[in-house]
N, C-alpha and C positions, 0 to 999 in steps of 0.2 A: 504494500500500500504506500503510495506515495500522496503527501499530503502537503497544499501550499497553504503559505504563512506571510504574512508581514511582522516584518521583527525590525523593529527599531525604523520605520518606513520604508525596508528593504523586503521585497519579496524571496522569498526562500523556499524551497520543498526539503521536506524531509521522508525519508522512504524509512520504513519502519517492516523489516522481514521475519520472519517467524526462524528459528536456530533450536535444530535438533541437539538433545544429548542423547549421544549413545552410551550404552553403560556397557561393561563386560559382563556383567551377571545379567542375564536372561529376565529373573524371577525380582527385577527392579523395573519399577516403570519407568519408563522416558518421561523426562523435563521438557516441557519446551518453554526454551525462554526466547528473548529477541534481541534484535538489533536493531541500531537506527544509525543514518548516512543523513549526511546534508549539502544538497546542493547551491551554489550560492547564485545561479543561473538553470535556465529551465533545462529539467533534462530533456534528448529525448529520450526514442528507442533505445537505441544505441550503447546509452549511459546504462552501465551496469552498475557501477559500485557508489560514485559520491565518494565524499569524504566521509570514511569516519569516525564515529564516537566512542573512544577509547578510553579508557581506564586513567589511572594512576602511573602502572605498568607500565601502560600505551599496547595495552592487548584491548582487544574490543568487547567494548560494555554489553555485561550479559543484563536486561531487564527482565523484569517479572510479568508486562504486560504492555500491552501496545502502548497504551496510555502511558506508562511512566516513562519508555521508552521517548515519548512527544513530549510530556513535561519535561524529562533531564535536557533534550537538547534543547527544547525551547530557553530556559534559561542559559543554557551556555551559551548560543545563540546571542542574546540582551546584552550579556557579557565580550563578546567580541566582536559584535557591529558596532 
C-alpha cells in the first residue's frame, strides 16, 4: 500500500508492505510484521523500494501494524523536511 501525505507542505508517499517471519520451528506461528519506505517524489511502476525506515542499527524497522508503520515515518518525516 502506498499512501500520499503532505508533510510539512511537501507531498510525500509512503508504501507500507507487509514482512514475513519465518521461524525454524514449524509448530510456531508466523509474525507478520511491516515495513515502511518513503518516497520524496511520486513513484511510479517502476519504483520498487523508496527509501527506507530503519532502525537505530540502520537495519529496517520491523512495525507491529500498518498504522504504526505511517505514524513512525510520519513523524520522522516533520523531522527532516
Amino acid at each position: 500500500m502506498t499512501e500520499q501525505q503532505i508533510i510539512n507542505g511537501r507531498k510525500v508517499w509512503i508504501k507500507v508492505e507487509p514482512y514475513h517471519v519465518k521461524r525454524s520451528n514449524p509448530n510456531i506461528i508466523p509474525i507478520e510484521y511491516f515495513t515502511a519506505s518513503y518516497f520524496l517524489q511520486q513513484p511510479t511502476s517502476d519504483d520498487a523500494g523508496g527509501e527506507p525506515v530503519n532502525d537505530d542499527d540502520g537495519k529496517q524497522k520491523l512495525f507491529e501494524s500498518p498504522v504504526a508503520a505511517l505514524s513512525y515515518t510520519e513523524k520522522k518525516l516533520e523531522k527532516m523536511l
